[in-house]
N, C-alpha and C positions, 0 to 999 in steps of 0.2 A: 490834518489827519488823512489816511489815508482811504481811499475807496474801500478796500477790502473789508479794511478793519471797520467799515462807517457802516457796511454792510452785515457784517456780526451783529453792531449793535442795534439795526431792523430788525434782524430777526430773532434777537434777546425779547426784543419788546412783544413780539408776534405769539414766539412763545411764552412766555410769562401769561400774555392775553390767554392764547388759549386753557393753562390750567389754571383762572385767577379761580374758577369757581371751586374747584378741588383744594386750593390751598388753602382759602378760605376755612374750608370744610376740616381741614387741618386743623388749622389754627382752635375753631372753635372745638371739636372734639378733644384738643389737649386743655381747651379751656373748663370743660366741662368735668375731664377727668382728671384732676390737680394731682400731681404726684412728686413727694417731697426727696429731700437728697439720697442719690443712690436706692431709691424704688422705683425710678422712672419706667416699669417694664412694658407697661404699654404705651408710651410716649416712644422709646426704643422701638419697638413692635412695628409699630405705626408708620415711622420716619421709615426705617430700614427697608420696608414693604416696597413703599410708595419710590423708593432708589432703587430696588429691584427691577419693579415692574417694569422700569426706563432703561435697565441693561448693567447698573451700577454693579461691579463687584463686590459684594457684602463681608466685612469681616467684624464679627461681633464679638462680645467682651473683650473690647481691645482693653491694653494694658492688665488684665485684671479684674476689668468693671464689669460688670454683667451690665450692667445699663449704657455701657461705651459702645460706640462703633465708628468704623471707618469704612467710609464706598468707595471706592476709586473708577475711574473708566481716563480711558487714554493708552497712549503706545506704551508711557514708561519712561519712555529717555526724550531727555529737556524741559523746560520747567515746571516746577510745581505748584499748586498753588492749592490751600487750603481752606474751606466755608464753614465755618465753625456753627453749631446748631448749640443751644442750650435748650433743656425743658424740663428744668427740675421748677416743682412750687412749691410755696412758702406754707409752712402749715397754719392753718387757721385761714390763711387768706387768700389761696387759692392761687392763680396767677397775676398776683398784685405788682409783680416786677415784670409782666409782659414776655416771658421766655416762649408762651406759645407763640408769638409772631417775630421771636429773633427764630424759631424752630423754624418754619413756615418762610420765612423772608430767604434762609439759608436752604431750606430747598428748593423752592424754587428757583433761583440763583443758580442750585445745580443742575436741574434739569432742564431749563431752558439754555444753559450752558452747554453742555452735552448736544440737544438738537440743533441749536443753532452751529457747535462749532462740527459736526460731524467726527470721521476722522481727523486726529491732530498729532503732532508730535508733542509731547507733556504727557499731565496729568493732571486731572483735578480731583482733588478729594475733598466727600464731606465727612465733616467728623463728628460724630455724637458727644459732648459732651457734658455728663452728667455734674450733679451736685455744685454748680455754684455759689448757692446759697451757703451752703452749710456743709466744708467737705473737701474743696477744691480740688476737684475732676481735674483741669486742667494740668493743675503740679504734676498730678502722678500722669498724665500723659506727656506731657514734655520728661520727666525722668525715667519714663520711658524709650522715649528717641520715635515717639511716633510723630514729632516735629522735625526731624533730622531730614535735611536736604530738601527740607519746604523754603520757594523763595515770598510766600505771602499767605497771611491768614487774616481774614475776612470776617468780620460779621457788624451787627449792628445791635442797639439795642431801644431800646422804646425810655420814654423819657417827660418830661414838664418841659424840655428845652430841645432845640434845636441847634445841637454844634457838633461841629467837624470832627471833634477831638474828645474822649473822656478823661476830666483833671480826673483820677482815682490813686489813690493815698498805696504806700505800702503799710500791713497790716499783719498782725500775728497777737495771738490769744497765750500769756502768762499764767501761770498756776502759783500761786505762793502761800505754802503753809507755812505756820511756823509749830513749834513744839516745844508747850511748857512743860509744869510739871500741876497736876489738880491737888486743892486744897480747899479746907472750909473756910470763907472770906471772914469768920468771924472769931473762929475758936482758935484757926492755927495760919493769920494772913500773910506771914514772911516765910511758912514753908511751901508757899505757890509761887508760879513762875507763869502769870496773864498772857498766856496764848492771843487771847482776842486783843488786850491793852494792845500787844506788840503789832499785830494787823491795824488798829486806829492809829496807831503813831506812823504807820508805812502810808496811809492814807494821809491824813496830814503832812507827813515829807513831800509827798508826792503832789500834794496841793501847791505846796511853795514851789518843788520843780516846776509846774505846772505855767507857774505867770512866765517864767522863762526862756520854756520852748519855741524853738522857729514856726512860723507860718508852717500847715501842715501837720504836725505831729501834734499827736494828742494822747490822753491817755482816759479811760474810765476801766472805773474800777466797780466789783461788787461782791459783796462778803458771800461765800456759798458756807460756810459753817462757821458758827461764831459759838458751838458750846450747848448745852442742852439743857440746863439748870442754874437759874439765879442763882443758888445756896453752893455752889462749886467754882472753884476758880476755874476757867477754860483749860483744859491741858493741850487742847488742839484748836487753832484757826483757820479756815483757810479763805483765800480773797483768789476772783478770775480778774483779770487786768487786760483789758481791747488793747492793743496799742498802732497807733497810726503815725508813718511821716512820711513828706512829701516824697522825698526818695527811699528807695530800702537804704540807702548810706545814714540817711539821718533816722528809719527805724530802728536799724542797729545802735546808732546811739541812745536812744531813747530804752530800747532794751538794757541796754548797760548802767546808766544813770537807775532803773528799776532795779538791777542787780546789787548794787551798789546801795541805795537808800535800805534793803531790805535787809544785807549784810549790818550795814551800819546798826538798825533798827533793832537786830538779834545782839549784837553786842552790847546796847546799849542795856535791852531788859534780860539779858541772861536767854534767853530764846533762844531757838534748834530753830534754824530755817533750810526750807528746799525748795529752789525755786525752778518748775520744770515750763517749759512751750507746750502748749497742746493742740494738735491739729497742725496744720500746714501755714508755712508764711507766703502771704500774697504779696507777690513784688511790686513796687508802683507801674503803673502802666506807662509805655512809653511810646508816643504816640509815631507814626510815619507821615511824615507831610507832602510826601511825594504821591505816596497812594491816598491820603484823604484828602488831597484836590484834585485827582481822579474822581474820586467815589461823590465829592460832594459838586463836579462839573455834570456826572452823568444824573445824580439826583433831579439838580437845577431843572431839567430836562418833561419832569414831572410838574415842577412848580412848589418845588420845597428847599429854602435855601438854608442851608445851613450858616453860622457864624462862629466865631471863635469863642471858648468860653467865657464867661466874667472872670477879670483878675482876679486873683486868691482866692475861689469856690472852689472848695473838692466836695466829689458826690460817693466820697464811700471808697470801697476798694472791690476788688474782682480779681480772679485767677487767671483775668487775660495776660495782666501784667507778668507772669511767668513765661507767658508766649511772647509778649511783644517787645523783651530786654533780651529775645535769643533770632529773632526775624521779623523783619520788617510786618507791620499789624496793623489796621485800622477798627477801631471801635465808636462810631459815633454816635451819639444821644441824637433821636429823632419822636418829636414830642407828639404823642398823642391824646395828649390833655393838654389845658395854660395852668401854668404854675399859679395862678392866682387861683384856680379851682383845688390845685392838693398837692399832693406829691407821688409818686410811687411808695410802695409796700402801704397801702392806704385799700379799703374797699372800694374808693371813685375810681383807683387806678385800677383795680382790676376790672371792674365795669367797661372801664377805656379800652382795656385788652381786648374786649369780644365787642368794639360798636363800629360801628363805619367808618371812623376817623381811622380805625386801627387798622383796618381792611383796606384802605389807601394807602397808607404810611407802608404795610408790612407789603404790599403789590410792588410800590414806588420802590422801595429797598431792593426787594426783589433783582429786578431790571438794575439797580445802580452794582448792586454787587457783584451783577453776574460781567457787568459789562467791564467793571473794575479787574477783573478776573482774565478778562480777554484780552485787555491791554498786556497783565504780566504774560502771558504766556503766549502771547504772538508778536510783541515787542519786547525785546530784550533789554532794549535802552532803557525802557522802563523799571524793572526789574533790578539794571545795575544802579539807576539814580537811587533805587529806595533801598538799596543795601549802602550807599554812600550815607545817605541820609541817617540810617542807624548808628553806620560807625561814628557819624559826628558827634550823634546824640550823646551815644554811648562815652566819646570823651569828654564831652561839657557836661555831663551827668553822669557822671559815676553808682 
């Protein structure tokens, strides 16, 4: 490594020191004020301020979102690199998933980024983005192109484990009604057409698909209208269907096998089916290994080592994976609880969020992301190994 570069990351750490207590103070005020998908306005409010005050360019409602934003500072020309913030919460539970300290870890990141690198040739942007939970902020910012000509986007997330890499599923939420015809079950039974029958038979099909499926894809299902009167044949059913697979290649299949049981299911009982997607599909994530052992060399640094994840565990899915199958992305689980005490979206783990473990964890990230950041955009090499790194991904994983 070189002097210079060895020298940035002194003064990462100096800075990060000097505002841990401000970010702190961050972290815990979004803790305090939970705000769920796409109402985040004073979580927005707050981040944007605080990039302000340090010189950041502010541009807000990016794409559309009122609760999005993007900062920039830098000359502009050469590379880019982006600190992705989340600080949407979970309703009922507050910040049970920890987005106040990925919010917090990612600014900090940029603001000690900014002083320490002074003038620079690049750019670094932080980017607000809203609704993870419920929404996928993310999507509509990449179909936006407010990822276009970024060569890195950054962030971390809080966790029961400690690894380098997020396994997360690709995922998309199905709608499937079907449409009989109503009748009385008792006086006139063969001029009905069981709306609800034909939804238990799609569940049942889909049961047998089920033992099937590859490692990663799953399916749950759950009835949102099955009918409003015993003495009535259902004339309308409708079931929401999660669907998850390791890849979006094998989600797409998993969709279509869905499409197919529920055709099949309407021919069989005489049923009107429509089967529609609701809300945004979240790609599987794909991870950069070139940047998260970067991120997980300057962690170490702290005294936090990360490891790889346990074979065949996925923990869910995220809207990163829209970012990280279009530019090189690291998202790594950094535990601020032990799994043997709970998990995340749990009331222990939001507790986790706002206690001293989390205030190390979310400091320590800080300093690893900002200094992750400095390598892309004062080493280039770097920068070309983790776009190599993608395209490989991208042809062994379609």
């Amino acid at each position: 490594m070189d002097a210079g570069l060895e020298a940035v990351f002194d003064r990462v750490r100096q800075e990060v020191a000097v505002r841990a207590d401000r970010l702190w103070d961050t972290a815990l005020a979004l803790h305090r004020d939970p705000e769920p998908a796409y109402e985040e306005h004073q979580a927005a409010a707050l981040l944007t301020a605080e990039l302000a005050r340090e010189g950041f360019r502010i541009g807000r409602g990016t794409a559309g979102l009122p609760t999005a934003f993007a900062a920039s500072t830098g000359s502009g020309a050469g590379p880019r690199v982006a600190l992705l913030m989340e600080y949407d919460a979970l309703p009922g539970l507050g910040h049970a998933c920890g987005h106040n300290l990925i919010a917090a870890a990612g600014l900090g990141a940029a603001l000690a980024l900014r002083a320490a690198l002074g003038d620079f040739q690049g750019s670094l942007l932080a980017v607000g983005t809203p609704a993870e939970e419920r929404g996928g902020g993310k999507v509509t910012l990449v179909e936006a192109g407010v990822f276009d000509g970024v060569d890195a986007a950054l962030m971390v997330h809080p966790g029961v484990h400690s690894w380098s890499w997020a396994p997360l599923t690709a995922s998309v939420q199905v709608q499937v009604g079907f449409h009989g015809r109503a009748a009385h079950p008792t006086g006139s039974p063969t001029e009905g057409i069981d709306a609800l029958g034909s939804l238990i038979q799609l569940f049942n099909s889909l049961g047998v698909v089920h033992r099937r499926l590859p490692p990663g894809s799953h399916v749950q299902g759950v009835i949102t209208d099955g009918g409003r009167a015993t003495n009535i044949v259902p004339a309308y059913a409708e079931g929401l269907f999660g669907l998850r697979g390791a890849t979006t290649t094998a989600l797409e299949a998993l969709a279509g096998e869905l499409q197919r049981c529920a055709e099949g299911t309407a021919a069989a009982t005489g049923a009107a089916v429509a089967v529609e997607r609701v809300g945004r599909r979240y790609e599987h994530f794909r991870d950069n290994p070139v940047l998260s052992a970067r991120f997980a060399g300057h962690l170490a640094r702290a005294g936090i080592h990360l490891t790889e994840p346990e074979a065949g565990v996925y923990l869910g899915s995220s809207d990163i994976g829209n970012v990280s199958t279009r530019l090189p992305t690291i998202h790594p689980f950094l535990a601020i609880m032990d799994a043997a005490d709970g998990s995340d979206h749990t009331p222990a783990f939001a507790a986790a969020a706002a206690s001293q473990r989390g205030r190390r964890v979310m400091l320590a990230a800080a300093e690893a992301l900002a200094c992750t950041a400095a390598e892309v955009l004062l080493r280039r090499a770097v920068s070309a190994r983790a776009w190599a790194a993608l395209r490989e991904k991208a042809a062994a994983d379609p």
